[in-house]
C-alpha positions as CSV (number, residue, x, y, z in Angstrom):
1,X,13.2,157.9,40.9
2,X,12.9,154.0,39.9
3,X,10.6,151.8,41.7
4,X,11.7,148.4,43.2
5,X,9.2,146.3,41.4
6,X,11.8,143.5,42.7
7,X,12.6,144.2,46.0
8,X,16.1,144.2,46.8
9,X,17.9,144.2,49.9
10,X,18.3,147.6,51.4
11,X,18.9,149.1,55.0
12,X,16.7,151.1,56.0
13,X,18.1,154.0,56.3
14,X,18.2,153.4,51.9
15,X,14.7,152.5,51.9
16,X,13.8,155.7,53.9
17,X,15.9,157.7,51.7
18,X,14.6,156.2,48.6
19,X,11.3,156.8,49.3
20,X,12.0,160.3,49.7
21,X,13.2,160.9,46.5
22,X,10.0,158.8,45.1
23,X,8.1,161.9,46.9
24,X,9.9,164.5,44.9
25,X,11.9,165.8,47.8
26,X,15.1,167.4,46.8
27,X,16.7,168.8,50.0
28,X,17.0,168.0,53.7
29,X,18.8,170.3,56.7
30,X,19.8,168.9,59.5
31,X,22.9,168.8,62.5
32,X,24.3,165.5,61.7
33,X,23.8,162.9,64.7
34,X,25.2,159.5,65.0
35,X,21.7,158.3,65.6
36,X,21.0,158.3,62.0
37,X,24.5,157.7,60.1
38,X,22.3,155.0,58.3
39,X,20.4,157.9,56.3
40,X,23.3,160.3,56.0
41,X,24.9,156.8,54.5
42,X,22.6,156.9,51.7
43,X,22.0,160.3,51.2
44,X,25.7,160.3,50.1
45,X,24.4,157.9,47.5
46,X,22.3,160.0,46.2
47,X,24.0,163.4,45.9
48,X,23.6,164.0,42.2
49,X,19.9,164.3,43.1
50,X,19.8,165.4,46.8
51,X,21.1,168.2,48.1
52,X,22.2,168.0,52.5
53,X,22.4,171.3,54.1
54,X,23.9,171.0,57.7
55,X,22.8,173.5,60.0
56,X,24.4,175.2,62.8
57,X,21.5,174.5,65.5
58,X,18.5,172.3,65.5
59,X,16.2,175.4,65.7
60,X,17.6,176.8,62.8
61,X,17.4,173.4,60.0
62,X,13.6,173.4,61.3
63,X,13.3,176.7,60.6
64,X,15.1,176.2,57.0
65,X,13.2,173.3,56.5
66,X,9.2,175.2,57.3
67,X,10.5,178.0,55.1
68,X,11.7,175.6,52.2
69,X,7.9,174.0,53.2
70,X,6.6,178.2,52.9
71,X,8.5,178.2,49.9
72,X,7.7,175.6,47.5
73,X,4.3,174.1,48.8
74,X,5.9,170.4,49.7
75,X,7.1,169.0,52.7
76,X,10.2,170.4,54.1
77,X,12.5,167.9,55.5
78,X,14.5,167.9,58.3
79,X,16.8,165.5,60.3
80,X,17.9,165.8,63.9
81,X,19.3,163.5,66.6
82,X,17.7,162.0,69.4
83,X,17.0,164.2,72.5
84,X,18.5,167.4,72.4
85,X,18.6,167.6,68.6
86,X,14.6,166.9,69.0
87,X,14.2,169.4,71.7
88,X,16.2,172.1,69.9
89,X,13.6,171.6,67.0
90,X,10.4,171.4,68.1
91,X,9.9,175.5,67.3
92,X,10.0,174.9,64.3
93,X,7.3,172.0,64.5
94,X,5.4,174.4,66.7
95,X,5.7,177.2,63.5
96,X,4.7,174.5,61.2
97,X,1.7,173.7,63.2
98,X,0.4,177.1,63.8
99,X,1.3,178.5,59.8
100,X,-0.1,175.5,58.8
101,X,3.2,174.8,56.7
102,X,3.9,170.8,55.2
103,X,6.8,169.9,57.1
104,X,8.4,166.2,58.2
105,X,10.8,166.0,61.4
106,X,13.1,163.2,61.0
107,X,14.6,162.0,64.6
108,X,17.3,159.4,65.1
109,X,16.0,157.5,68.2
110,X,17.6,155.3,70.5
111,X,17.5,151.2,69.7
112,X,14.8,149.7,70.0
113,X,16.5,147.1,72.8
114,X,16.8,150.0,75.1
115,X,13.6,151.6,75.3
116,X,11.6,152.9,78.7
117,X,15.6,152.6,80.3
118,X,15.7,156.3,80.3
119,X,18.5,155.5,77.6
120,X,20.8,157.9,76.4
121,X,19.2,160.9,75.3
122,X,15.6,158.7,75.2
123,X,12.3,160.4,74.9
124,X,8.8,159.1,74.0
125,X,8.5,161.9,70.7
126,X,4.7,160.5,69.9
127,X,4.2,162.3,73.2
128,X,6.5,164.9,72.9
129,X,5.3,166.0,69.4
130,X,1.7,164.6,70.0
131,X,-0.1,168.1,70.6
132,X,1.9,170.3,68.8
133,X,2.0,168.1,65.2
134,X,-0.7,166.5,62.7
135,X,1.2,162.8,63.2
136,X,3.7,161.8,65.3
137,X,4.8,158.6,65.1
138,X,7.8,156.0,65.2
139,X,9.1,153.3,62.9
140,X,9.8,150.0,64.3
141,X,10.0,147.8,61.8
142,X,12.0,148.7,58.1
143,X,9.8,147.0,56.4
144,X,7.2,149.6,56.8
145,X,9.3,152.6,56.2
146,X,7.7,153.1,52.3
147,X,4.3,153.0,53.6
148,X,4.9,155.3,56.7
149,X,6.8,157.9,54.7
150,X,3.7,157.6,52.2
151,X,1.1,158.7,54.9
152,X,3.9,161.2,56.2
153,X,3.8,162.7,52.9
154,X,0.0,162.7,52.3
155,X,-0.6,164.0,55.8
156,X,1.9,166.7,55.8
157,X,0.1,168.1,52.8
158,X,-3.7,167.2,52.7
159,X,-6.5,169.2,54.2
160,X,-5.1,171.8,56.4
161,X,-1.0,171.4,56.0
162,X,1.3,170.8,58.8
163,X,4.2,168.7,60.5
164,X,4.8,165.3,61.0
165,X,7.5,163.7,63.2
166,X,8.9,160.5,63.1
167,X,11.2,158.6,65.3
168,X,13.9,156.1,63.5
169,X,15.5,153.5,66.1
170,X,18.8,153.4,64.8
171,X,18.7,149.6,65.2
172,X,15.9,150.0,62.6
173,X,18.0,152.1,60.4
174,X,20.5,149.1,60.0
175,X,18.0,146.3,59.5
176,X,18.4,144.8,55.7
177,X,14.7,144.4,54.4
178,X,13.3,143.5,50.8
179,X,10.5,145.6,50.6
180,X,8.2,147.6,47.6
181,X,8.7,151.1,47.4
182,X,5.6,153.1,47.8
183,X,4.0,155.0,44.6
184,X,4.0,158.6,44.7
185,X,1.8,160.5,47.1
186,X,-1.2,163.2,46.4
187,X,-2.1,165.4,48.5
188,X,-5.7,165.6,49.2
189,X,-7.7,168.7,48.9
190,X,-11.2,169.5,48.7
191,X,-12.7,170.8,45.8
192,X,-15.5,173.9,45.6
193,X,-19.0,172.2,44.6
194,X,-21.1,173.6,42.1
195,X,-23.5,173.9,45.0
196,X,-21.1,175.7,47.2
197,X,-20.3,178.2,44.7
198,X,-24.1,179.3,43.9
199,X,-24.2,180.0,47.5
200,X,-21.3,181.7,47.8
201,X,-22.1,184.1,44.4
202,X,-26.0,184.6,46.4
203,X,-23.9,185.9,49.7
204,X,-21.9,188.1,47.4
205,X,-24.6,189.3,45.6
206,X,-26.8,190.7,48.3
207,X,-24.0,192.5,50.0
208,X,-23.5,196.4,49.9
209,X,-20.4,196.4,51.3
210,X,-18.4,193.2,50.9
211,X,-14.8,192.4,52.4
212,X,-12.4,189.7,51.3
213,X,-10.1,188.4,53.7
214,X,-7.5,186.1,52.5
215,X,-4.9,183.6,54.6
216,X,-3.3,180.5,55.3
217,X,-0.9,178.1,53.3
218,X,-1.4,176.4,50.2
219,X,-2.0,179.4,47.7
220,X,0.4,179.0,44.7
221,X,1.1,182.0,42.3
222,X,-1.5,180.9,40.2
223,X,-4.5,180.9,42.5
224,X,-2.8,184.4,44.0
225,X,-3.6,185.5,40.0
226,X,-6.9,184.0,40.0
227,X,-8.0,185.3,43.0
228,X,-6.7,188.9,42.3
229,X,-8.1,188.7,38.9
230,X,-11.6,188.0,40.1
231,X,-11.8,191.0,42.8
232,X,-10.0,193.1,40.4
233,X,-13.3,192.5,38.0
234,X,-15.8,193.0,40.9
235,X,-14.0,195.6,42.3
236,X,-14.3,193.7,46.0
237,X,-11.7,195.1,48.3
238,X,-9.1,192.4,49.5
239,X,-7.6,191.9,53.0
240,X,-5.0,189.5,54.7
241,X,-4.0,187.3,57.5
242,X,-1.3,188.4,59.7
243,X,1.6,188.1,57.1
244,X,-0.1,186.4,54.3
245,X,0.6,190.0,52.3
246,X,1.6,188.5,49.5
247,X,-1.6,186.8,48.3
248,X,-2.6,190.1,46.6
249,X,0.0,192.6,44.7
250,X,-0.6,195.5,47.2
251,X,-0.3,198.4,44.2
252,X,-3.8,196.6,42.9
253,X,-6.5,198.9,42.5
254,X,-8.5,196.1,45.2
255,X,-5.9,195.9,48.0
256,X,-6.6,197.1,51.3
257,X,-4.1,196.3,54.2
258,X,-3.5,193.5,56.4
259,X,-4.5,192.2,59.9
260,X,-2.2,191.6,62.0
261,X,0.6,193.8,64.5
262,X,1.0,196.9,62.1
263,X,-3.2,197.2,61.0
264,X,-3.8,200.9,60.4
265,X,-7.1,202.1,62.0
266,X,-8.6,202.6,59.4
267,X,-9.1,198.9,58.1
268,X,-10.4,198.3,61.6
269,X,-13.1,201.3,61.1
270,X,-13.9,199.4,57.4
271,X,-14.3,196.4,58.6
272,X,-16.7,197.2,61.0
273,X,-18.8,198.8,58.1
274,X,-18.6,195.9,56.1
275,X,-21.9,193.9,55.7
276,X,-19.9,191.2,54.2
277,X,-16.8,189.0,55.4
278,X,-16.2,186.3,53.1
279,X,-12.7,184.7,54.1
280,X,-11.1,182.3,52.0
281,X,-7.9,180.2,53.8
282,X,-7.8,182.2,57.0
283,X,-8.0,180.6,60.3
284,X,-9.2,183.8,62.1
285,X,-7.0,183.5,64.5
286,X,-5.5,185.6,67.5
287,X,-3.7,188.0,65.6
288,X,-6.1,188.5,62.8
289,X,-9.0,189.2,64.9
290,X,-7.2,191.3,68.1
291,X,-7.1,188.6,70.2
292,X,-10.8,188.0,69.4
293,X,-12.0,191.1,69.5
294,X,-13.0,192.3,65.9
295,X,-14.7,189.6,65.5
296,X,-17.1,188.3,67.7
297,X,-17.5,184.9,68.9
298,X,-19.4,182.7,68.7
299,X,-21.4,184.8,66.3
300,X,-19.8,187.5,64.6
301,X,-21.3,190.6,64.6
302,X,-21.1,190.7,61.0
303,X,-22.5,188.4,57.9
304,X,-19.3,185.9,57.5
305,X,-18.4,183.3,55.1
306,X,-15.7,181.2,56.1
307,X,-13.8,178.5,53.0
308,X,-11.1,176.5,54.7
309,X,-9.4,173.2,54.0
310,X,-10.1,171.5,56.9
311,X,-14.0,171.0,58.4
312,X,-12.7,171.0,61.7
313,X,-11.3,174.2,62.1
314,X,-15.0,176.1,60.2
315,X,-17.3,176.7,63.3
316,X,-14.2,176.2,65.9
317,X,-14.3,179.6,67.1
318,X,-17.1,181.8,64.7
319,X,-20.0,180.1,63.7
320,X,-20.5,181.5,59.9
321,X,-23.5,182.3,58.1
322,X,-21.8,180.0,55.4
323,X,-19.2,177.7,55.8
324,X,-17.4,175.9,53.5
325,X,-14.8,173.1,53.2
326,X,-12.9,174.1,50.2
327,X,-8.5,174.1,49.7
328,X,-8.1,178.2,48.3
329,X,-6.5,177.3,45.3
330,X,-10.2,175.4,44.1
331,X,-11.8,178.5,45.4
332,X,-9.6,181.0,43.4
333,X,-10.0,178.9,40.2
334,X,-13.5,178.6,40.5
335,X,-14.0,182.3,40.9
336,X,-11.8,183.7,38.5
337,X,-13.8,184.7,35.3
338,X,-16.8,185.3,37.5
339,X,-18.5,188.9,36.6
340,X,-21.1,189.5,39.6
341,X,-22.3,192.5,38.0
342,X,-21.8,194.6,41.2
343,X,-18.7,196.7,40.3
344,X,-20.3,199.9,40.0
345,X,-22.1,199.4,43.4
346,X,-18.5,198.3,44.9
347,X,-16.6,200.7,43.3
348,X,-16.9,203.5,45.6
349,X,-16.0,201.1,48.5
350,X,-13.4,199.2,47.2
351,X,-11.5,202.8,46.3
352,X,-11.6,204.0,49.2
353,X,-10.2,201.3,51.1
354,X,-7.4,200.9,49.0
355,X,-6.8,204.8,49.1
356,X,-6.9,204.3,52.8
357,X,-4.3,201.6,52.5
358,X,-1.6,204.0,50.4
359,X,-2.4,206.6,52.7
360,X,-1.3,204.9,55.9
361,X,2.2,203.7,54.0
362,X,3.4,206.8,52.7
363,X,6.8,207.8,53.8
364,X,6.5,209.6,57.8
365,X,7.9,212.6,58.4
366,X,11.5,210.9,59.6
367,X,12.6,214.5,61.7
368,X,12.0,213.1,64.9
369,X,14.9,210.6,64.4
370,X,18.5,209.9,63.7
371,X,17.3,207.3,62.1
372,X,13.7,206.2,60.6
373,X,13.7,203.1,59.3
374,X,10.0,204.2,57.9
375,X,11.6,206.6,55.9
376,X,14.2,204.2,54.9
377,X,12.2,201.4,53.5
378,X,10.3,203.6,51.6
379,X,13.1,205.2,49.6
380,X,14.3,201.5,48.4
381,X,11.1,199.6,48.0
382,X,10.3,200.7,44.1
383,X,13.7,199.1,43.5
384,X,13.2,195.9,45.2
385,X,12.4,193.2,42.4
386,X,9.3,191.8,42.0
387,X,10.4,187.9,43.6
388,X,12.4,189.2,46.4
389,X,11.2,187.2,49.5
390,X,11.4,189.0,53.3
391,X,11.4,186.6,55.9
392,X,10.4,188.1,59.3
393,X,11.5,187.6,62.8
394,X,9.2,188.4,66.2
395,X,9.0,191.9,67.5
396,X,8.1,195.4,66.7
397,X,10.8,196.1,64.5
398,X,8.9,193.9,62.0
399,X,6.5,196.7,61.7
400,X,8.2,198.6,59.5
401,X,8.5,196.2,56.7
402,X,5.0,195.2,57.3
403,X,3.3,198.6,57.5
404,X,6.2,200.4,54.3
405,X,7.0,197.7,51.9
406,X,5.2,196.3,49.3
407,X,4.4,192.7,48.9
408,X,2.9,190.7,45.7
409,X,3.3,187.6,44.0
410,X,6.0,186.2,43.0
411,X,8.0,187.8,45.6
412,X,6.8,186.3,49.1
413,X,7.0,187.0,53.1
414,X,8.1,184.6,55.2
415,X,7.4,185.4,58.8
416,X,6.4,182.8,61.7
417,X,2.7,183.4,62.9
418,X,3.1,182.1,65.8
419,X,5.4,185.0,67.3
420,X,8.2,182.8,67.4
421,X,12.1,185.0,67.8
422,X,14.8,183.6,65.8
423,X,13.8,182.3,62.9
424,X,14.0,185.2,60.5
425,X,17.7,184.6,59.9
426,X,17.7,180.8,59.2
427,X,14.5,181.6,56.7
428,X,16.4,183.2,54.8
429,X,19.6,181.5,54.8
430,X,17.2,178.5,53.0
431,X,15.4,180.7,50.6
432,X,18.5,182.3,49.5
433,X,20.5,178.9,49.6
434,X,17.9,177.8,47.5
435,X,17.8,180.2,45.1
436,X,20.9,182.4,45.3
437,X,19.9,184.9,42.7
438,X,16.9,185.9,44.0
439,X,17.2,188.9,46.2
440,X,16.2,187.9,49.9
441,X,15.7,190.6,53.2
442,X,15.3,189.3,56.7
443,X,14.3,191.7,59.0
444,X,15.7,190.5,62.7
445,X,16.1,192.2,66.4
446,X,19.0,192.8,68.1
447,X,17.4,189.7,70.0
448,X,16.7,187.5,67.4
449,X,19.6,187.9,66.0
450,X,22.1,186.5,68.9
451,X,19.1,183.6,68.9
452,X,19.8,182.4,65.1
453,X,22.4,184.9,63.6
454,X,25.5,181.8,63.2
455,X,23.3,180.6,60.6
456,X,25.6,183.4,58.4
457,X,27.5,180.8,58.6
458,X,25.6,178.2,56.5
459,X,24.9,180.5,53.7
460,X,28.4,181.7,53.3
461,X,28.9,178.2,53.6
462,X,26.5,177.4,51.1
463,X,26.4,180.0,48.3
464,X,23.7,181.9,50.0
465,X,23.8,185.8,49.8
466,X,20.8,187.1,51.9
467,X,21.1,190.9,53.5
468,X,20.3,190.8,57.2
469,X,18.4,194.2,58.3
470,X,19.3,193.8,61.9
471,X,17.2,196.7,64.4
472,X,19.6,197.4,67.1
473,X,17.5,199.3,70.0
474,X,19.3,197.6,73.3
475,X,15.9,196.2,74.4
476,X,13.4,193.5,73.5
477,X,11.1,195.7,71.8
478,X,7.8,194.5,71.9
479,X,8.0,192.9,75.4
480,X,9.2,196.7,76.3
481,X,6.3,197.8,75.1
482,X,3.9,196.3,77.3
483,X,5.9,196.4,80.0
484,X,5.5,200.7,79.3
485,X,1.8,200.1,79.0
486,X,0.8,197.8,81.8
487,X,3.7,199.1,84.0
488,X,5.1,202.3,82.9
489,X,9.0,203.3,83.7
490,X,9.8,199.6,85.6
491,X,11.6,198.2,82.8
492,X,12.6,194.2,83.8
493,X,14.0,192.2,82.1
494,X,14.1,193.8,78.6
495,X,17.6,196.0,78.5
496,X,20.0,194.3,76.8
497,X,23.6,195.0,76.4
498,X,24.9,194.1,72.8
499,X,28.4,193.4,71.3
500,X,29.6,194.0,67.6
501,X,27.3,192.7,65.4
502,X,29.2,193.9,62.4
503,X,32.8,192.2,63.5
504,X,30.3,189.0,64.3
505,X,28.9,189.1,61.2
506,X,32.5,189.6,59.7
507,X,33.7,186.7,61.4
508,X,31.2,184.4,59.9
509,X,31.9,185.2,56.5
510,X,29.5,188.4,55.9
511,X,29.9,191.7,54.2
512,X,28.5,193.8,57.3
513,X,28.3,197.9,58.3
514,X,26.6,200.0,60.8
515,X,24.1,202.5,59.8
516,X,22.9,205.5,62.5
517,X,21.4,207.9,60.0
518,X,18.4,207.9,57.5
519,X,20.9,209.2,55.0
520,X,22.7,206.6,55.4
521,X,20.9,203.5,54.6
522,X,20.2,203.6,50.4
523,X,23.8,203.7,49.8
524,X,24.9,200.9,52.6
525,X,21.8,198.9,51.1
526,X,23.0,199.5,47.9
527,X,26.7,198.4,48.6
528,X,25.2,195.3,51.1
529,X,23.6,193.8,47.3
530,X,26.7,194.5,45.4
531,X,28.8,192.6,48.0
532,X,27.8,189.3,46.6
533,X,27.9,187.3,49.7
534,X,26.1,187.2,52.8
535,X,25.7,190.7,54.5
536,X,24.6,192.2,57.7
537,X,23.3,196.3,57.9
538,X,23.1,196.7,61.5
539,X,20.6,199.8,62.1
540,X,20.7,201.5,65.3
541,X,17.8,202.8,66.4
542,X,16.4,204.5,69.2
543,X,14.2,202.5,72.0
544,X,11.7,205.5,72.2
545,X,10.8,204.7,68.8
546,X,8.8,201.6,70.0
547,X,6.4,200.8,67.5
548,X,5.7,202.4,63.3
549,X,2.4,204.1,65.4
550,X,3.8,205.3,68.8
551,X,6.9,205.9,71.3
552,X,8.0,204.5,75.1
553,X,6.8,209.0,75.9
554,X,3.2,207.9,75.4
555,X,2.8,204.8,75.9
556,X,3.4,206.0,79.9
557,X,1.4,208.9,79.2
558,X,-1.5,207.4,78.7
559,X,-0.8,204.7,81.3
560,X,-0.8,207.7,84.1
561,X,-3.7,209.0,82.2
562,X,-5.0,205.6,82.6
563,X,-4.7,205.3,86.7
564,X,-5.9,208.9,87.0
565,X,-9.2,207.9,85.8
């Protein structure tokens, strides 16, 4: 992208769409609105070099654009209308926020003439958007488009990553300015010291039993390597975050398991033995600690070294022995090479942890059901390339992919943190959109489906081939669940009463079957790749199966059991 050294007039919808290419974006999803026909204007300009993918919902382009964000480690873009559009959207700035994903939310807004009227479709987004994203702001004069897109850029993608929203008066869209384009943006991201690396090698080195736990955004495949390599030579067992799986191949000698919904009980029992957590990315958040619990707050009960990309978020809720304010792909680099001359003392450890690990994912016995989706996965995951990505939707049926498959770089999992339903299908309608050769999975309930499932649509629309694993059990699992456990055989709320997904899926342009029986599934699977287009395998399985680790039978069980005591 060419500079204007020389300003020359331009809209601003062209300056804003200039200045996005200057920022090495390539792509953009949206639902068209008339509120910004000034920037769909010049993105027609620009088609050679920028591609437009038009959604079927708002939820669903946000969703596209976090995963494209997930993806590729730069700022996804999207681009909704005023009100509504805005409204539809904000889960995926909400997704962004919590994954800590670099994101930018483009909003037409009403003209500037109109404002506090309660206009058309008017909203105040700074306030809106204010608690749930890094920056929200709004543009009022074209002018200052390059250097608000530049911040937008550099904010989205510094220190810990997230979303940024701005509002565009359309008035402002159509202004004619002469203005200088912005130079490129950097990302900032602190560095590991010299200093800070001693002391991290003197924690490491006084530990019997040390623990890795690795999480967050920002690592790329070759700080994934780095970090791999340098465990792999220490023999320090490695953890995750709640679907941050693919940091570490999970076949290496040093992998452990993950924390999150589907955590066998074993890593829980390990990492209360360990003298050592040293955790590199990871927020420790809610679903990484059990709600707080294995971890204790303010002072964990354990020695803990915490490395994270933003200052503020070290000491928020655990107060470390050690903290550190360090971006992981500085921390991986700076490690790797690094021989602590502990591996014999480790050894033992690490092994067993990771024998722990291929213990609790070997195939179940599948007897006890028509079909096991356990079983299932764990007859097709040695054939699953190496890059293939698996986004994941909310609910239990996510379990089985994260407790049976295997996960590794450069294949990736894409799953919201932040428990959000219905964005497993647009995920990855992008990623496969993207890049249609690479084999992609979403795993999605019968709930999440009918939340997000048009999106089909846009990928048959769109050269995208990615095979939907839909769980059909007639209930919202995991809210079932609890309802079983807190109160037992009053089910509310949580029945549902489904069509036919696979003449849906048909209808939108899908290769789509119905599987009932373990049996089954490896050929349909098998058949669903060789379709070449979109395709939806819906499974139908049954509601007692509740969870990879127990059924709707004991969960009242030990709820009677419970108010007997």
């Amino acid at each position: 992208m060419e500079h204007h050294l020389t300003p020359k007039p331009r809209s601003g919808g062209q300056v804003l769409v200039d200045q996005l290419l200057i920022h090495g974006a390539d792509t953009a999803y949206c639902v068209p609105g008339e509120s910004y026909l000034e920037v769909l204007d010049a993105l027609h300009d620009v088609k050679d070099r920028f591609t437009l993918i038009n959604a079927r919902h708002e939820a669903g382009a946000a969703n596209m654009a976090e995963t494209y964000g997930k993806l590729n480690g730069k700022p996804g873009i999207c681009m909704v209308t005023r009100g509504p559009g805005a409204c539809h959207a904000a889960i995926g700035v909400h997704i962004a926020q919590q994954d800590s994903t670099p994101m930018i939310l483009l909003v037409g807004q009403i003209a500037r003439n109109t404002t506090d009227r309660e206009a058309f479709q008017e909203v105040d987004y700074r306030a809106m958007f204010g608690p749930i994203a890094k920056w929200a702001t709004q543009i009022d004069d074209a002018a200052r488009v390059p250097e608000y897109m530049a911040r937008a850029f550099r904010v989205a993608t510094s220190g810990r990553p997230g979303p940024v929203v701005i509002s565009l008066p359309e008035d402002m869209l159509t202004d004619i300015v002469e203005v200088a384009d912005a130079r490129p943006y950097e990302a900032s991201r602190a560095e590991l010291s010299s200093a800070s690396l001693d002391a991290l090698k003197t924690e490491l080195a006084g530990a019997e039993k040390p623990m890795l736990l690795l999480g967050g955004s920002g690592w790329s495949d070759a700080s994934a390597a780095a970090i791999t390599r340098f465990a792999e030579a220490n023999r320090i067992p490695v953890t995750c975050s709640f679907r941050r799986q693919d940091i570490v191949d999970n076949l290496s000698p040093v992998y452990a398991g993950d924390f999150g919904t589907s955590t066998a009980p074993t890593l829980y029992a390990h990492q209360r033995e360990a003298d050592l957590l040293v955790v590199i990315g990871a927020r420790l958040g809610e679903m990484t600690t059990k709600t707080y619990s294995t971890i204790k707050s303010p002072n964990p009960q354990v020695r803990l070294v915490h490395l994270y990309p933003d200052p503020n978020e070290i000491g928020r809720v655990y107060s470390p022995d050690l903290g550190i304010t360090a971006a992981p792909e500085f921390v991986a680099a700076a490690l790797d090479g690094i021989d602590l001359g502990r591996a014999d003392v480790w050894g033992d450890w690490c092994d067993r942890l990771h024998a722990d690990y291929l213990t609790d994912t070997q195939a179940p016995n599948g007897d006890a059901w028509d079909l096991d989706m356990g079983v299932a996965l764990t007859q097709i995951r040695d054939q699953l390339p190496d890059d293939t990505v698996v986004t994941l939707d909310a609910g239990n049926h996510t379990g089985w992919a994260q407790r049976y498959l295997r996960f590794g770089r450069p294949g990736r999992i894409i799953g919201s943190t932040c428990g959000a339903m219905g964005c497993s299908v647009p995920a990855a309608v992008a990623a496969s959109i993207a890049q249609p050769d690479r084999l992609v999975l979403s795993f999605v309930g019968d709930g999440g489906f009918m939340m997000s499932g048009l999106e089909l649509a846009t990928a048959a629309q769109y050269g995208g081939k990615p095979i939907v694993l839909l769980f059909n059990n007639g209930i919202y699992g995991t809210i079932r669940m609890h309802q079983e456990r807190d109160h037992p055989g009053r089910a509310s709320g949580t029945t549902l009463k489904n069509q036919d997904f696979v003449k849906l899926a048909e209808g939108l342009g899908a290769h789509a079957e119905r599987v009932t029986k373990t049996a089954d599934f490896a050929a349909a699977f098998d058949r669903a790749r060789a379709s070449n287009k979109p395709a939806l395998i819906e499974l139908v399985t049954s509601p007692e199966q509740i969870s990879t680790r127990t059924t709707i039978t004991k969960l009242r069980e030990a709820a009677k059991q419970k108010a007997m005591a």
